[in-house]
C-alpha positions in Angstrom: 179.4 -178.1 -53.7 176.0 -179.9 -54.3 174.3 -176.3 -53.1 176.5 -174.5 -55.7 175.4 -177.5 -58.3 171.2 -177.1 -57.6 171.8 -172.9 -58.4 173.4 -173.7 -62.2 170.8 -176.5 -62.2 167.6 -174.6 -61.6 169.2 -171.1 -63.8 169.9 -173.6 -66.6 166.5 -174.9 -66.1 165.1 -171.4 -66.6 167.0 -170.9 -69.9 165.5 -173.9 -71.5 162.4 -172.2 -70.2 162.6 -169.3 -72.7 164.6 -170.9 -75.4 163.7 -173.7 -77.2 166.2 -176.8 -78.0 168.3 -176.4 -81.3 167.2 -178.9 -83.7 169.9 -181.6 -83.7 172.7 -179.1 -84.1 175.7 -180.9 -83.3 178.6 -178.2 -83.8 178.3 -177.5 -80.2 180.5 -179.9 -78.1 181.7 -180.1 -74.6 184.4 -181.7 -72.8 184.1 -182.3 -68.7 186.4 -183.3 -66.5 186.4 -186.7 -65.0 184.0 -186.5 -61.5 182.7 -190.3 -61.7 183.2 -190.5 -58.0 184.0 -194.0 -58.2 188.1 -195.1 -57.1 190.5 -194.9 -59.8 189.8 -196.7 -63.0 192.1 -199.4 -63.9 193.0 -198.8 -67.8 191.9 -201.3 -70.0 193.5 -203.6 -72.3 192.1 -203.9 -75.5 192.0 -206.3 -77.6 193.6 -205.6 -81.4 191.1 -204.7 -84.0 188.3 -204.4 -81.6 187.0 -200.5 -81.5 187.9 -200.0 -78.1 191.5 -200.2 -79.5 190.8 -197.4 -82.3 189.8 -195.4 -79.5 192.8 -195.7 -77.7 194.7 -195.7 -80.2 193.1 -191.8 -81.3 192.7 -191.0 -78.3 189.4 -189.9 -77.3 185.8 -191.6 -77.9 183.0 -189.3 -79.4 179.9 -189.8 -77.4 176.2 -188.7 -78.4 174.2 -187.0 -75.0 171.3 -184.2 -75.0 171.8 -181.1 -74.3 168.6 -180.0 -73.0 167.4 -182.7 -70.7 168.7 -182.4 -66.7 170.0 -183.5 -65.2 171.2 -186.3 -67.9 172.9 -184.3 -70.6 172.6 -180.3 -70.8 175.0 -177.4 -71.3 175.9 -175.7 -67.4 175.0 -171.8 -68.2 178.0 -170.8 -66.3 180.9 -173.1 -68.1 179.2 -173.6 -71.7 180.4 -177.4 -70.8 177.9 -180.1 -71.0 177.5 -181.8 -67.7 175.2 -184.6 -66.3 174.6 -188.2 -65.4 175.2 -189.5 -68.5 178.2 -187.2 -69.2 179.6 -188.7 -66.0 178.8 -192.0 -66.9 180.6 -191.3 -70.3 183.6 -190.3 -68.4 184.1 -193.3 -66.3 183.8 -195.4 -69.7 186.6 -192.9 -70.9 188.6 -193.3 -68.1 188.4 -196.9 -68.0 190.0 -196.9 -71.5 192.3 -194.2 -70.9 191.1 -192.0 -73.0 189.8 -188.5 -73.3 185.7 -188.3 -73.9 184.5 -185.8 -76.7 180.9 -185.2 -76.5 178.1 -183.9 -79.1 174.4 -183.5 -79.2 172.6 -186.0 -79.8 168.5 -185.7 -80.2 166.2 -188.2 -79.9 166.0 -188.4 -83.6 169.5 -189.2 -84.6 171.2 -191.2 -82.3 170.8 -194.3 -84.5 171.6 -192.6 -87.6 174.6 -191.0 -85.8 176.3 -195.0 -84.7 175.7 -195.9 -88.1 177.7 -193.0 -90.0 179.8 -192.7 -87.2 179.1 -189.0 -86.4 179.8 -190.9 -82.5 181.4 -193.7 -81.1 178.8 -194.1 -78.2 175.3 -192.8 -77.6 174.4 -192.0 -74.1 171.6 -189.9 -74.7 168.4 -191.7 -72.3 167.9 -194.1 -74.5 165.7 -196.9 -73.9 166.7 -200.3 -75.1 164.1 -201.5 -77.1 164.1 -205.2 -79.8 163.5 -202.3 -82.3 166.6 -200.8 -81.9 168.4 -203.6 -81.2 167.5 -204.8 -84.9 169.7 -201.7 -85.9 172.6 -201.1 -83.1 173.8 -202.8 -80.3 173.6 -202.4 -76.1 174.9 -202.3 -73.2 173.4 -203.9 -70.6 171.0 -201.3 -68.7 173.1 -198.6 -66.5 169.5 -197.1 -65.4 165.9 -197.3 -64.9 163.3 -194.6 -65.5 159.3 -194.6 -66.1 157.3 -193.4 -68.2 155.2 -190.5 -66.8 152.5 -187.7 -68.3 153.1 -184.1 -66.6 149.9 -181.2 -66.6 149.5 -178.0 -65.7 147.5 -176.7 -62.1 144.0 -177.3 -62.5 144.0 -179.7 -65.6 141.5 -182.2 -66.2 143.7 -184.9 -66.9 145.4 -187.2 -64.0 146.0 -190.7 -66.3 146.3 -191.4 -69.5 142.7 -192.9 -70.0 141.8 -189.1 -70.0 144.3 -188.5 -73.0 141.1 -188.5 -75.0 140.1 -186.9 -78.4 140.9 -182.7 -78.2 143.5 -183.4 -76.3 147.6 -182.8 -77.4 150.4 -184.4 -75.6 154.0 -183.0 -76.6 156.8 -185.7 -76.5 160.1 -186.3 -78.6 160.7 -187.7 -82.4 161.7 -190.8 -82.3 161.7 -191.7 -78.7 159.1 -194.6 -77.6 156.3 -192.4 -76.6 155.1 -192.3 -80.4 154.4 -195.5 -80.1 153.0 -195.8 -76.3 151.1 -193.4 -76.2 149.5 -193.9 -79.7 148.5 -197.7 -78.2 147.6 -196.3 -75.0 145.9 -193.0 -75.5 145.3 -193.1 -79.5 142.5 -190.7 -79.7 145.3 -187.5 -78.4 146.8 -186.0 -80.8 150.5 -186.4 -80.6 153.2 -182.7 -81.2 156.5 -184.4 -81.7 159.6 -182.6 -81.4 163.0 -182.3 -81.7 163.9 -181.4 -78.7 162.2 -181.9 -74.6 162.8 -178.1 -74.0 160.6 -177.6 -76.8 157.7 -179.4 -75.0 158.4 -177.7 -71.8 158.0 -174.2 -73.8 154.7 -175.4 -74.9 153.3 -176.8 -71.7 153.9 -173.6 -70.2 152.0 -171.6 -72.5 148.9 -173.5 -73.0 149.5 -174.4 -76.8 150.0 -178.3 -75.6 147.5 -180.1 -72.6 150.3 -182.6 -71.7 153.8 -183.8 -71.6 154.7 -187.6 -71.8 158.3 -188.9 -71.5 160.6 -190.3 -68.6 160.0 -189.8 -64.7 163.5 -187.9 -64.5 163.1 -185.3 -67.7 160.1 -184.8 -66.1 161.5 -183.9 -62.5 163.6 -181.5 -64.2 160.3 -179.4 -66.0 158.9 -179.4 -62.2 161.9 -178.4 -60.6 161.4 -175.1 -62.5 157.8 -175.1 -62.7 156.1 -175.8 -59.9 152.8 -175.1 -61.2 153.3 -178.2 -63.2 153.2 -182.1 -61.3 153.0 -185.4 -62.8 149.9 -187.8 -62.7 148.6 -190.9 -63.2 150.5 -194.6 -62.6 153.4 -195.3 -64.5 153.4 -196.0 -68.1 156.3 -197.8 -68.8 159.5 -198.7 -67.5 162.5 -197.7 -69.8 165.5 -199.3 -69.1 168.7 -197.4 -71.0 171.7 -198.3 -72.7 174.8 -197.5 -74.0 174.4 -197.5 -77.7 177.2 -198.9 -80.4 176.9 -199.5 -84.0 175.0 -202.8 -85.0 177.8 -205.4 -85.1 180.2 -204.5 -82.5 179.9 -206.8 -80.2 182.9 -206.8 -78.3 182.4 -203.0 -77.6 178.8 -203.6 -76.1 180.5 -206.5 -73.9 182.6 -204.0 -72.8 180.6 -201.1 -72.2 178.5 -204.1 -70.3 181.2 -204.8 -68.2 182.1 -201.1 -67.1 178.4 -200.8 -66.5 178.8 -203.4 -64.0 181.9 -202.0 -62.7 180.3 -199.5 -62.0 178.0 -200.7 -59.8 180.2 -202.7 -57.9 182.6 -199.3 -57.0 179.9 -197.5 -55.9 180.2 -194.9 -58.9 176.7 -195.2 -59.9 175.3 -194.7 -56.6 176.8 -191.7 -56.1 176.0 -190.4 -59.7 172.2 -191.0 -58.8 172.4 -189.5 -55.4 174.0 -186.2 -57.1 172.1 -185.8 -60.2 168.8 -187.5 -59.6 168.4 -188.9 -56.1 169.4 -185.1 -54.1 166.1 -183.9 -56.1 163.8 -186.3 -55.8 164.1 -187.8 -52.2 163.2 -191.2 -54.2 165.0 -194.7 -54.3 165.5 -195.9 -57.6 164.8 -199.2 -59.4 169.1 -200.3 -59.4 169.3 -201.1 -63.1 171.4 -204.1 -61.4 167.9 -205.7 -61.1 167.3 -206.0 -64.8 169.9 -207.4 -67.4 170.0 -207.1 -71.1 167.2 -210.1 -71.9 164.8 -208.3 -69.0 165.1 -204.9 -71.7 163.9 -206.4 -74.5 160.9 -208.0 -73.5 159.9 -205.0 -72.0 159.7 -203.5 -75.6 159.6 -206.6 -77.9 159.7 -205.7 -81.4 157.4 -204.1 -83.2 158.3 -202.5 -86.6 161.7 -204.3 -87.7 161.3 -208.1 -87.2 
């Protein structure tokens, strides 16, 4: 199955190759069957008034993931359904309330804005938890780990980010927290921001960018495709994700916490790595286990909004 799994991987890989992201379109939805791997999810109880009991009581909770970024959220050529580790991981949520999971795109540039006019009822979409956002929505606990990284081409001059210098461009997302790391770190490069990762993959491959900056894993998943392209230099950053809610809900993000944890405990989350992440990298992760909630924000303290 895994085998069968790395063929649609690496074919979906080379359609985002040739066609760039859609900007933010979010008529395109998919709905995956439950393969958490963990044991059977005891349903939950919630408590009245609390969200988690408007979910149940409609049925099915709308969750915000990408659709262009394996092997966390991206549309499987060969279903049209949107599959991943963060689609998994917004199953087992689902399942643990007992209800069905809807999901919708989810850029890097509207997550926020979709918790706050409720376009979705969750947003699992690689975000880092940052004081920034927090000021704005609320978190989980984080349910993983990745690094910031920079990714060339064969035969580039640049192997860290002190050689991000003036003429050169580095592609990374609109409104992810490379804006803001890598115009402290490297603030003579000349940032293209985009909508969508796929987008910056298109350019790397054709020479119009000189570098790629995001997370270790998105990363992994330009190289899988291209092996003409490698990542360099030490690590960045760590960014710790979370499960986003609107700003207030507390009892949801204590729940979503909680599953998290679950999670962890049942041996779903190791198995999610090893098939989405861990099969294609040969690497043991930082266990987001090791870092709670506190640890996340004073990795990115805040900076714009208080």
């Amino acid at each position: 199955m895994r085998d069968s799994k790395r063929v649609w991987i690496i074919a979906l890989l080379m359609v985002l190759a040739m066609v760039a992201a859609a900007c933010g379109d979010d008529d395109g939805d998919g709905d995956t069957g439950d393969d958490t791997g963990g044991e059977e999810t005891e349903t939950y109880e919630a408590p009245e008034g609390t969200p988690m009991a408007e979910w149940q009581e409609e049925g099915t909770v709308t969750i915000g993931v990408k659709f262009d970024v394996p092997p966390f959220g991206f549309e499987n050529p060969q279903s049209g359904e949107v599959e991943g580790f963060d689609v998994d991981m917004g199953n087992y949520i689902a399942e643990k309330l007992g209800v069905e999971a809807e999901f919708i795109e989810a850029i890097s540039d509207n997550r926020i804005p979709f918790l706050e006019d409720g376009t979705a009822d969750l947003i699992l979409s690689t975000m880092t938890i940052t004081t920034d956002r927090d000021a704005e929505i609320d978190f989980s606990r984080p349910y993983y780990v990745a690094q910031g990284r920079i990714l060339v081409p064969e035969g580039s001059d640049i192997q860290g980010i002190d050689d991000l210098g003036q003429g050169t461009t580095v592609c990374t997302a609109l409104g992810s927290t490379y804006e803001g790391t890598l115009s402290e770190q490297a603030p003579d490069a000349r940032l293209d921001l985009v909508d969508g990762y796929s987008e910056c993959f298109e350019k790397i491959q054709n020479g119009s960018v000189d570098a790629v900056s995001t997370d270790d894993v998105i990363l992994t998943g330009m190289v899988i495709q291209d092996d003409s392209l490698s990542l360099v230099g030490d690590p960045l950053t760590t960014e710790p994700y979370g499960v986003g809610v609107a700003d207030g809900e507390t009892e949801a993000a204590d729940f979503l916490s909680e599953t998290v944890e679950e999670s962890f405990d049942d041996g779903t989350w190791d198995e999610l790595y090893e098939e989405w992440v861990g099969q294609y990298t040969g690497e043991d992760p930082q266990h987001p286990s090791e870092l709670t909630l506190d640890d996340a924000y004073e990795l990115f303290p805040c900076v714009e909004t208080c």
